[in-house]
VOPAGU-2260 file (C-alpha; in pm, 1 decimal, decimal comma):
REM VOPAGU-2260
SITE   aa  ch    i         X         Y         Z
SITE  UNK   A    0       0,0       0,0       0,0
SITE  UNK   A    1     174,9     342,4     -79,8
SITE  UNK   A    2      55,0     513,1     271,7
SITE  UNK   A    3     232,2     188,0     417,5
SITE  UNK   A    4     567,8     194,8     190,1
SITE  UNK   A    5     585,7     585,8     258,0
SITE  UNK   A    6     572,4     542,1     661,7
SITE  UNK   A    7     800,8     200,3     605,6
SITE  UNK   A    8    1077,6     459,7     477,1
SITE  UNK   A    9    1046,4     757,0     668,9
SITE  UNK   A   10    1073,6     521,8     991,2
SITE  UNK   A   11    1397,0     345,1     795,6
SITE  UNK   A   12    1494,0     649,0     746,3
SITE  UNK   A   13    1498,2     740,0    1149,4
SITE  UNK   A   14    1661,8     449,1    1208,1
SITE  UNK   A   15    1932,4     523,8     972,0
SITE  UNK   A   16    1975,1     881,9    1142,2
SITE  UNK   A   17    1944,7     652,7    1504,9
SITE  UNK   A   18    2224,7     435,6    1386,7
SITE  UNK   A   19    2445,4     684,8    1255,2
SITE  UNK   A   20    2428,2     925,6    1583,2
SITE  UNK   A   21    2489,5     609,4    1791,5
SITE  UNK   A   22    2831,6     578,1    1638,9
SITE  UNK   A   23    3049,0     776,4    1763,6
SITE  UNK   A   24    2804,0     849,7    2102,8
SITE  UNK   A   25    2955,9     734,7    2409,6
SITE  UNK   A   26    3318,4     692,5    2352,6
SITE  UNK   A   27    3382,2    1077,4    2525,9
SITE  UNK   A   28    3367,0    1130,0    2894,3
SITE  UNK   A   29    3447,5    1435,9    3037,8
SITE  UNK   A   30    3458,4    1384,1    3463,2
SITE  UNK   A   31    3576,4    1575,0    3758,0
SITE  UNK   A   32    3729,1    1294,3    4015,9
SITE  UNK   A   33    3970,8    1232,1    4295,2
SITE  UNK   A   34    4360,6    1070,9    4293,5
SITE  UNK   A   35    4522,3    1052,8    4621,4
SITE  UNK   A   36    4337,2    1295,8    4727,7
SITE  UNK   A   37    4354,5    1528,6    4460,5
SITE  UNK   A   38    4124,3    1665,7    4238,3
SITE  UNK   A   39    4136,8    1586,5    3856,1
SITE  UNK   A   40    3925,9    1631,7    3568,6
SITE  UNK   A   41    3968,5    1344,1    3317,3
SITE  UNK   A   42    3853,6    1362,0    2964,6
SITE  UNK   A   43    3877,5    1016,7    2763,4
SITE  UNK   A   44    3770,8     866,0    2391,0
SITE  UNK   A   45    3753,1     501,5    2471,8
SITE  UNK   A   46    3697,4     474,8    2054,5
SITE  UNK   A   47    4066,7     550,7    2052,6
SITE  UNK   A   48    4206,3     443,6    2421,3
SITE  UNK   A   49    4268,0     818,2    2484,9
SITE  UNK   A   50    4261,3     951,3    2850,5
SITE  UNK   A   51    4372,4    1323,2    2905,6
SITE  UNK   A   52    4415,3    1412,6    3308,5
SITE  UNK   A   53    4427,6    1756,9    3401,6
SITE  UNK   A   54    4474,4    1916,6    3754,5
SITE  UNK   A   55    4261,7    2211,1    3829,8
SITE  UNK   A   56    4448,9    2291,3    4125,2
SITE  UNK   A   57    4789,1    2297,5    4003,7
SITE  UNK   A   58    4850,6    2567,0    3759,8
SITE  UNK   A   59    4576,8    2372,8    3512,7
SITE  UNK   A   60    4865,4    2144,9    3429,9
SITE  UNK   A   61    4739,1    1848,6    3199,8
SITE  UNK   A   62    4989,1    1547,0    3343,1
SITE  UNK   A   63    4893,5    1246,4    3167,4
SITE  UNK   A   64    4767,4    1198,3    2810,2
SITE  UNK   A   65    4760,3     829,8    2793,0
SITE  UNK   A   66    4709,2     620,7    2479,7
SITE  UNK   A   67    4628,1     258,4    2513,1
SITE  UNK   A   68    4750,5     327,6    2892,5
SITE  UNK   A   69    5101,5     487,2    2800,3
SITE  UNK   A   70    5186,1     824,5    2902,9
SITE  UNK   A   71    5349,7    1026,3    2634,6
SITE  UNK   A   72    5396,1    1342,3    2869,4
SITE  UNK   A   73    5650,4    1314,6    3092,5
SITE  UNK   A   74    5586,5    1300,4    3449,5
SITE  UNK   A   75    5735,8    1135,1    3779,1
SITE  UNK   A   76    5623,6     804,5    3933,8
SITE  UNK   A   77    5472,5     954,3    4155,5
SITE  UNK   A   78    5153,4     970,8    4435,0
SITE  UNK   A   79    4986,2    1302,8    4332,4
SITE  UNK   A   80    4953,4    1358,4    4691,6
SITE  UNK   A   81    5312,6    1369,9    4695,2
SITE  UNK   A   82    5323,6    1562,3    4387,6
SITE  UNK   A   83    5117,6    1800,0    4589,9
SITE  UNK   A   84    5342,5    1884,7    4831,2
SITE  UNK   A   85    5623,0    1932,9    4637,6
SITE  UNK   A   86    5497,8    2041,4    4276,1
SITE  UNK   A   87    5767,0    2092,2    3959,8
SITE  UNK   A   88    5791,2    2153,4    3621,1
SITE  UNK   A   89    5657,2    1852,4    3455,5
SITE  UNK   A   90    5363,6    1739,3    3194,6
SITE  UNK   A   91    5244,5    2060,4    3022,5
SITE  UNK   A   92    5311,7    2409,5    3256,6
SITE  UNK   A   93    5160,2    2711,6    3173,0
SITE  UNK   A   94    5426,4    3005,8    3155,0
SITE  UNK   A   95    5237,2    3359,2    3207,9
SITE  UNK   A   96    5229,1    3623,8    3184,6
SITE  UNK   A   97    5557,1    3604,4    3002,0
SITE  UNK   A   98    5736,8    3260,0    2925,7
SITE  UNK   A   99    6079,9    3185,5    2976,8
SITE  UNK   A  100    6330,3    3426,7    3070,7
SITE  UNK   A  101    6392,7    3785,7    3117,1
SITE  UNK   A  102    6693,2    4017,6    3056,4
SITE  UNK   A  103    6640,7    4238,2    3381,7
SITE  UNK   A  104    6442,9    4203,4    3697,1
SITE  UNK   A  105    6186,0    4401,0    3539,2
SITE  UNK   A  106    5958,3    4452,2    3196,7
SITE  UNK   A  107    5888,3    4747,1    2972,3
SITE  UNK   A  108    5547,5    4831,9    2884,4
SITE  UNK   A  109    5373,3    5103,9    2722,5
SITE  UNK   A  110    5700,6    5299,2    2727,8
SITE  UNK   A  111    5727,2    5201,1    3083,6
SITE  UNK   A  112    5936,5    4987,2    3302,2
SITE  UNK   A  113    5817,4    4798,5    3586,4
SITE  UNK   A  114    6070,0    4700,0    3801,6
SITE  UNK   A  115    5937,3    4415,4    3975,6
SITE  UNK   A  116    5963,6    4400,5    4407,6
SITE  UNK   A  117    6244,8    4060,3    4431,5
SITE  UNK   A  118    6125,6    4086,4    4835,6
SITE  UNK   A  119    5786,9    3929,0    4809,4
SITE  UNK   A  120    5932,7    3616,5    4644,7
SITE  UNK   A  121    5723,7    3537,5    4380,8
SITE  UNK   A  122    5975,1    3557,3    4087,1
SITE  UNK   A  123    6135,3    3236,7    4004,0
SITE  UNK   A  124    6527,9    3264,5    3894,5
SITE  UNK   A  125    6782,3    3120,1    3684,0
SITE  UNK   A  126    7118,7    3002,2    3683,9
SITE  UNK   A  127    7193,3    3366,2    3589,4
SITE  UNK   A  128    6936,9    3536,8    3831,3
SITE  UNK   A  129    6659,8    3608,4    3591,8
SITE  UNK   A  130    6303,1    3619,0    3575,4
SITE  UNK   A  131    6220,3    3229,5    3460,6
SITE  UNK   A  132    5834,3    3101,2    3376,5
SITE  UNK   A  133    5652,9    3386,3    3471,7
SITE  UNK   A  134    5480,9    3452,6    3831,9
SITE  UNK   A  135    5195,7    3203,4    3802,1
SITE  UNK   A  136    5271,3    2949,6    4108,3
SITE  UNK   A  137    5269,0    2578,6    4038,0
SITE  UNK   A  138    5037,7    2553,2    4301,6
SITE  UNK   A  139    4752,6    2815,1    4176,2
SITE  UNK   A  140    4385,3    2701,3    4179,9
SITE  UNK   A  141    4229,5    2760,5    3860,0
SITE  UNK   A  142    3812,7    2749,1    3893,1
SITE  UNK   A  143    3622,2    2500,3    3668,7
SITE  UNK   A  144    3368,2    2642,7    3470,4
SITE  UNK   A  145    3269,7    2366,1    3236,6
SITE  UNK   A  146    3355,7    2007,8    3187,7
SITE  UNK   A  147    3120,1    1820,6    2938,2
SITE  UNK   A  148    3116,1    1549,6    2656,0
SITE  UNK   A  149    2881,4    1464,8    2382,0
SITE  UNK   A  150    2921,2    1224,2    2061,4
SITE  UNK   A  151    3238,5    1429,7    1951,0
SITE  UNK   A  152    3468,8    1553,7    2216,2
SITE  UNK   A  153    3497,4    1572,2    2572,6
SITE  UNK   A  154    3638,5    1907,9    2723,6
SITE  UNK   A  155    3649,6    2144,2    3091,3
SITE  UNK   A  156    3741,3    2498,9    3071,8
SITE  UNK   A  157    3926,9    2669,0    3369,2
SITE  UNK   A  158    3956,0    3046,9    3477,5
SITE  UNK   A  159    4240,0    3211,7    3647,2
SITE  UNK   A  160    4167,3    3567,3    3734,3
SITE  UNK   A  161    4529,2    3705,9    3785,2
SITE  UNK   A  162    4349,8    4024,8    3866,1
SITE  UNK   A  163    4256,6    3960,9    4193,5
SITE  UNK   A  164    4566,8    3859,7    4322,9
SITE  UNK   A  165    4741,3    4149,1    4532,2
SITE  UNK   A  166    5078,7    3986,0    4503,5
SITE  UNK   A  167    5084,9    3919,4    4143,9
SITE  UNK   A  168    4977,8    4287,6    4020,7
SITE  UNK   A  169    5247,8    4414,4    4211,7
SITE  UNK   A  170    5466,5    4265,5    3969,9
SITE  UNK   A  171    5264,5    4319,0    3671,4
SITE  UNK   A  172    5020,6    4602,0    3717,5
SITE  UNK   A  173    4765,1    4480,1    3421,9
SITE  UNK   A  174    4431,9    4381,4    3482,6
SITE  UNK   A  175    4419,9    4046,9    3291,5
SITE  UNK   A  176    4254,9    3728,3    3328,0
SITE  UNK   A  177    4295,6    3384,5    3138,4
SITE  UNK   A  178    4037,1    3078,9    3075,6
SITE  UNK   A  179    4189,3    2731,5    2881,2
SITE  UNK   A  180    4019,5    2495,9    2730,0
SITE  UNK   A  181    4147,8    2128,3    2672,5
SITE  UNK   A  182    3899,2    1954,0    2406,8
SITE  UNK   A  183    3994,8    1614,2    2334,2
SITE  UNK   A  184    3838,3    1545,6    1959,7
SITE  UNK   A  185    3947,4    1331,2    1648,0
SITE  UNK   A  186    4251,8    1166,8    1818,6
SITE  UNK   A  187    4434,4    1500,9    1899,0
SITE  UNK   A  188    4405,8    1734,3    2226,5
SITE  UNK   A  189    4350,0    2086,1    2213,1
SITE  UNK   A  190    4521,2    2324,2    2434,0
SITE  UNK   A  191    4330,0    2712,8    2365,3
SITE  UNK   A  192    4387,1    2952,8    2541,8
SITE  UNK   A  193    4203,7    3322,0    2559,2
SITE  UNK   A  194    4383,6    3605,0    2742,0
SITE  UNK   A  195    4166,6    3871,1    2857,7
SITE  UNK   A  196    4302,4    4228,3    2877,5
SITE  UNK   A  197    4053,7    4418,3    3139,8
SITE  UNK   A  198    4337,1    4719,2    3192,9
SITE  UNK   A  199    4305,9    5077,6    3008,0
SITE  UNK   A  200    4613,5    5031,1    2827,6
SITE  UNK   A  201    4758,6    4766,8    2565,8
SITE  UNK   A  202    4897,0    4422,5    2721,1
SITE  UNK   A  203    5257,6    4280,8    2591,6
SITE  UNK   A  204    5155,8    3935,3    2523,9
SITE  UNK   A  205    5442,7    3691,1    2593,3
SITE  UNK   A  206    5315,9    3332,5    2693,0
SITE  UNK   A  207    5388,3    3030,9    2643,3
SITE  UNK   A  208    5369,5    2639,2    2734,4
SITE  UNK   A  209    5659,8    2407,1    2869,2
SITE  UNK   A  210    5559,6    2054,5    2774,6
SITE  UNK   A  211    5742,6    1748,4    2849,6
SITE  UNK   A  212    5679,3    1447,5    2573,3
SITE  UNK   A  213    5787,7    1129,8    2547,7
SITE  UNK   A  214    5784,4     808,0    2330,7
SITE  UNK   A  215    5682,7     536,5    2589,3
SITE  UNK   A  216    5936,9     202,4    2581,7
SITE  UNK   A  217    6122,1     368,6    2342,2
SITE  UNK   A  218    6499,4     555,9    2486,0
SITE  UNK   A  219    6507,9     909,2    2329,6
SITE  UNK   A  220    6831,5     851,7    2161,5
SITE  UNK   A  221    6601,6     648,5    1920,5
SITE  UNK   A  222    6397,3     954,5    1877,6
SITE  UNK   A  223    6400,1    1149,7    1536,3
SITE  UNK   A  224    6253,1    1546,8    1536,8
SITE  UNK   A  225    6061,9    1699,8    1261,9
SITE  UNK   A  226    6090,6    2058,0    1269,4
SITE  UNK   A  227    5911,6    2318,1    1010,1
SITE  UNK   A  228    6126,4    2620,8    1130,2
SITE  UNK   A  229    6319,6    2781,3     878,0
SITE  UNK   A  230    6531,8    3029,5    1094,0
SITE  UNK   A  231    6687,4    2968,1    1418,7
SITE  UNK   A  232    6675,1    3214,1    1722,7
SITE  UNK   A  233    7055,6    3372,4    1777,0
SITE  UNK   A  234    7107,0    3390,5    2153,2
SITE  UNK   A  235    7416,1    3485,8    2411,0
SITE  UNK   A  236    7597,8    3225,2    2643,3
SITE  UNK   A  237    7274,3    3346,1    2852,1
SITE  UNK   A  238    7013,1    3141,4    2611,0
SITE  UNK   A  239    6904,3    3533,8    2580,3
SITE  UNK   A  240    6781,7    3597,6    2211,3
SITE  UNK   A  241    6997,1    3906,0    2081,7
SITE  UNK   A  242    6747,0    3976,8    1831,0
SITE  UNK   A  243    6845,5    3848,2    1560,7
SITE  UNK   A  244    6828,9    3486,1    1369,1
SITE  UNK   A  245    6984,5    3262,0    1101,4
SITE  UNK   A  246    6866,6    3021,9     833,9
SITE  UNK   A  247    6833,9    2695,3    1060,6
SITE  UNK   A  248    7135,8    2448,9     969,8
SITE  UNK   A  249    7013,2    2141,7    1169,9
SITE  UNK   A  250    6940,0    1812,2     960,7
SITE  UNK   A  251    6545,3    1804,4     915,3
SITE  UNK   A  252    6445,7    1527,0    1064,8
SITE  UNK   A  253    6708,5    1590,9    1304,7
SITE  UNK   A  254    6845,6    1262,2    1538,1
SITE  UNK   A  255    6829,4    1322,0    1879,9
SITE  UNK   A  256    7107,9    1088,4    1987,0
SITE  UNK   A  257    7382,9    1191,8    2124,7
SITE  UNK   A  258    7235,1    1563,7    2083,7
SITE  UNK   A  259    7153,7    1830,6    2336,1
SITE  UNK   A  260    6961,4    2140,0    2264,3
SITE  UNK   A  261    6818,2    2455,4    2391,1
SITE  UNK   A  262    6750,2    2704,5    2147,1
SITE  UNK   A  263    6438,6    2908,8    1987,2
SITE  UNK   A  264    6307,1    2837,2    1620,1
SITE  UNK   A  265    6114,6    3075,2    1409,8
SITE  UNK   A  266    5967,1    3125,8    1062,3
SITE  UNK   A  267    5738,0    2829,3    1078,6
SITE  UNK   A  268    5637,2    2671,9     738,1
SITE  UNK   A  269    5226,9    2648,6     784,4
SITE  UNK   A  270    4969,8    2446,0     583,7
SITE  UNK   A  271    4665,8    2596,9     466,3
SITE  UNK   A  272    4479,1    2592,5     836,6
SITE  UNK   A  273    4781,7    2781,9     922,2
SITE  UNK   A  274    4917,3    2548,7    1159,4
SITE  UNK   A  275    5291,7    2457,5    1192,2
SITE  UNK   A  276    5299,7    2057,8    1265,0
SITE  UNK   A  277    5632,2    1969,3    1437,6
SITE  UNK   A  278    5677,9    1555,3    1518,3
SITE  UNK   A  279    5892,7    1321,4    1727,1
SITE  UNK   A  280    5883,7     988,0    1603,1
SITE  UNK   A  281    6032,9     662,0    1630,0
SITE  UNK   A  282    5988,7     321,6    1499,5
SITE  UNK   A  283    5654,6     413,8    1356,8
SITE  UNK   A  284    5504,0     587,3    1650,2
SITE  UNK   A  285    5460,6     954,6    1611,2
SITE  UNK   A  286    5318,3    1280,2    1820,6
SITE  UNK   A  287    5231,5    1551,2    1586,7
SITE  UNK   A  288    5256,2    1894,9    1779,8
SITE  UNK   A  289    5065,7    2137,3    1613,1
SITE  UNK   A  290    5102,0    2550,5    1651,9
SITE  UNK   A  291    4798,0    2728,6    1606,7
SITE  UNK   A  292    4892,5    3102,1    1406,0
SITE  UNK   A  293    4915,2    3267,1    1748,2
SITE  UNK   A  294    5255,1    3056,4    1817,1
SITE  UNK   A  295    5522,9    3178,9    1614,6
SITE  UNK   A  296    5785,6    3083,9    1772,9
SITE  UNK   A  297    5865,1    2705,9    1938,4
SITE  UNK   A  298    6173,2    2672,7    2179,3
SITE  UNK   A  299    6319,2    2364,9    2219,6
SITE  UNK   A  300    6482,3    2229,3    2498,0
SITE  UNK   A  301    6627,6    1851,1    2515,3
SITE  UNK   A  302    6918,9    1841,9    2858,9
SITE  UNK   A  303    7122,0    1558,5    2850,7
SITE  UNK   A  304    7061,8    1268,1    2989,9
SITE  UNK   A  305    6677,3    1282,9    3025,4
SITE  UNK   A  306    6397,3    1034,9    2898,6
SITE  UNK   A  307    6218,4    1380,3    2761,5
SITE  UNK   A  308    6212,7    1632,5    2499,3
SITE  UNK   A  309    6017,8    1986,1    2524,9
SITE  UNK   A  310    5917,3    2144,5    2200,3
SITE  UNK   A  311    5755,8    2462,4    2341,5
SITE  UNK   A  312    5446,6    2663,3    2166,1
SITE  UNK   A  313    5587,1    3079,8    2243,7
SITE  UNK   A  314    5372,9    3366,0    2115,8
SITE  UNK   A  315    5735,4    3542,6    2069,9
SITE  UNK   A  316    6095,1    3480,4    2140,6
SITE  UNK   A  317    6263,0    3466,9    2475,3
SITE  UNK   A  318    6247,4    3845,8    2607,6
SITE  UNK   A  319    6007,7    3942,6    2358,1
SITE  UNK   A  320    5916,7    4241,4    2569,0
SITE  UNK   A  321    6255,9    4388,6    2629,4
SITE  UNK   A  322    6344,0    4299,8    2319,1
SITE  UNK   A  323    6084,7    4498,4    2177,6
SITE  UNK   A  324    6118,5    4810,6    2355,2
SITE  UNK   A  325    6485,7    4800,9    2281,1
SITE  UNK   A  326    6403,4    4771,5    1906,3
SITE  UNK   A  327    6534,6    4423,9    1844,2
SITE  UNK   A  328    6216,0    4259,4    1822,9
SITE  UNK   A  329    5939,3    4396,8    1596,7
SITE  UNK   A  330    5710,6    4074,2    1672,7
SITE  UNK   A  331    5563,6    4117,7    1958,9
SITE  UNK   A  332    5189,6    4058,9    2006,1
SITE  UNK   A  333    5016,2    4304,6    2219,6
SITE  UNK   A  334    4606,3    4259,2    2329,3
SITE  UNK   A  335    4426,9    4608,2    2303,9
SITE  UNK   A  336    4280,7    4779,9    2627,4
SITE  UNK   A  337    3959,1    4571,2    2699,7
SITE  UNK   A  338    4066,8    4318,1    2388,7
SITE  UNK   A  339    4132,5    3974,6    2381,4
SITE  UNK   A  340    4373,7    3685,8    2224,3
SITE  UNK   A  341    4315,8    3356,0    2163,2
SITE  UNK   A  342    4524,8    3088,7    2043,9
SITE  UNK   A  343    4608,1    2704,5    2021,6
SITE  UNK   A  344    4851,2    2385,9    1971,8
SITE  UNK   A  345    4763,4    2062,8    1888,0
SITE  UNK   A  346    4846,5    1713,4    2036,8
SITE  UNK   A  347    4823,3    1429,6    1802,2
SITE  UNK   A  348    4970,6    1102,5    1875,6
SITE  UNK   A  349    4959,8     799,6    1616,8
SITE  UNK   A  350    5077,3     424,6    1643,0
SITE  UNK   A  351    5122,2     407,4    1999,1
């Protein structure tokens, strides 16, 4: 009968649409849990044994991304409890609000130098007495504002209002506030991050991320690098940029053995997304690090003798600011009065 063949394919036709949904629904979680007494938020895509662990109360540091239960961000066997009471620079930091180091005890801003107050203790130091990894403590509480999942990704967003912190704007007198977002979507995690400048004048913008990867089982010396930088950062015995840059001479993909390095890469070859897509690899397991077209420049950091290699998303060089103001930089990134920036990297692993 046709009124029976026309309601036989409309309802095949929902259950096509019912079928196809179901798919991909229910391999994201997004939860907010507890690890030796710690709170996490865990996103995971059981579709592609994917777990991402991020903790909320330490700097919104993401310390494990495990696939198929293997960590490829470095971080210590350790109890997060203990990791609690004695936090370090491990899986991927957050460097704000500049990244890296500085040239002076102090930053130039709107034709302006703030010279910041060494007495209250809240500037980390080199080997060489400078500013290192900005003023955001290892130990500061982001607030969770979201943490959901649907048939496509799973994803929290954190705030940290830098504003409200006495001791911080006493080092860096601008009203700013950030909010990150890991998604975890299509086999890769998203890192974005939105700065929000809530000052009356223009914002140097010099952040940056310090993550630690690894290839689990396999030594680093077994590693190759894949870098798309076509100029290399020119720096003093310091690691301080000088400002200027040469056409990058390293062996593309580059061998890690045997090799140490600590040096800033620029000019990154993009595809048409405008992303820059660095990789370590080995024995046909890959991590593809993506930088978004707010990340210019990538430092790279490999010390001796360590199971780890840091290939570091920078929205400028080391000292942008300084540099800048001293006319040896023209690339810095600024955020309006009352503007905002937002940018991203990528982490893709494959074959692990």
């Amino acid at each position: 009968m046709p009124g029976m063949k026309k309601y036989t394919l409309a309802a095949i036709g929902i259950l096509l649409l019912l079928c196809v949904g179901a798919g991909p629904r229910g391999k994201f979680d997004a939860k907010q849990i507890t690890i030796d007494g710690v709170p996490v938020v865990r996103l995971s895509d059981a579709g592609r044994g994917i777990e991402v662990s991020v903790l909320p109360s330490f700097g919104n540091m993401a310390f494990e991304m495990k696939v198929h239960g293997k960590n490829i961000l470095f971080f210590p066997e350790m109890k997060l409890s203990d990791f609690q009471k004695k936090p370090m620079q491990t899986g991927i930091p957050f460097m704000a609000p500049w990244a890296n180091r500085l040239d002076e005890t102090g930053f130039w801003a709107n034709g302006r130098k703030y010279s910041f107050d060494m007495a209250l203790g809240n500037v980390r130091k080199d080997n060489n007495s400078l500013p290192i990894h900005g003023l955001l403590p290892a130990d500061a509480a982001w607030e969770v504002t979201r943490v959901q999942a649907d048939g496509k990704s799973a994803s929290v967003t954190s705030g940290f209002d830098f504003w409200r912190y006495p001791d911080l704007m006493a080092q860096w007198p601008i009203a700013h506030a950030y909010e990150m977002t890991y998604r975890l979507a299509d086999g890769a995690l998203e890192v974005r991050t939105t700065v929000s400048n809530l000052s009356r004048e223009a914002m140097p913008l010099a952040i940056g991320f310090h993550p630690y990867y690894q290839i689990p089982g396999v030594p680093r010396d077994q590693w190759m690098l894949r870098m798309p930088a076509r100029s290399a950062v020119i720096a003093d015995e310091r690691r301080m940029p000088t400002g200027e840059f040469r056409p990058l001479d390293l062996p593309n993909p580059l061998p890690l053995k045997d090799r140490t390095l600590d040096d800033g890469f620029t000019d990154l070859a993009r595809n048409a997304e405008g992303r820059a897509v660095f990789t370590i690899e080995s024995d046909g397991k890959r991590i593809e690090l993506i930088f978004g077209p707010g990340y210019p420049v990538a430092v790279v950091w490999e010390p001796a003798k360590m199971e780890f290699i840091c290939v570091e998303p920078m929205t400028g060089v080391t000292n942008a600011i300084n540099l800048h103001h001293a006319g040896k930089y023209p690339g810095l990134q600024t955020i309006p009065a009352g503007g905002q920036w937002t940018g991203s990297f990528w982490i893709r692993p494959e074959g692990i």
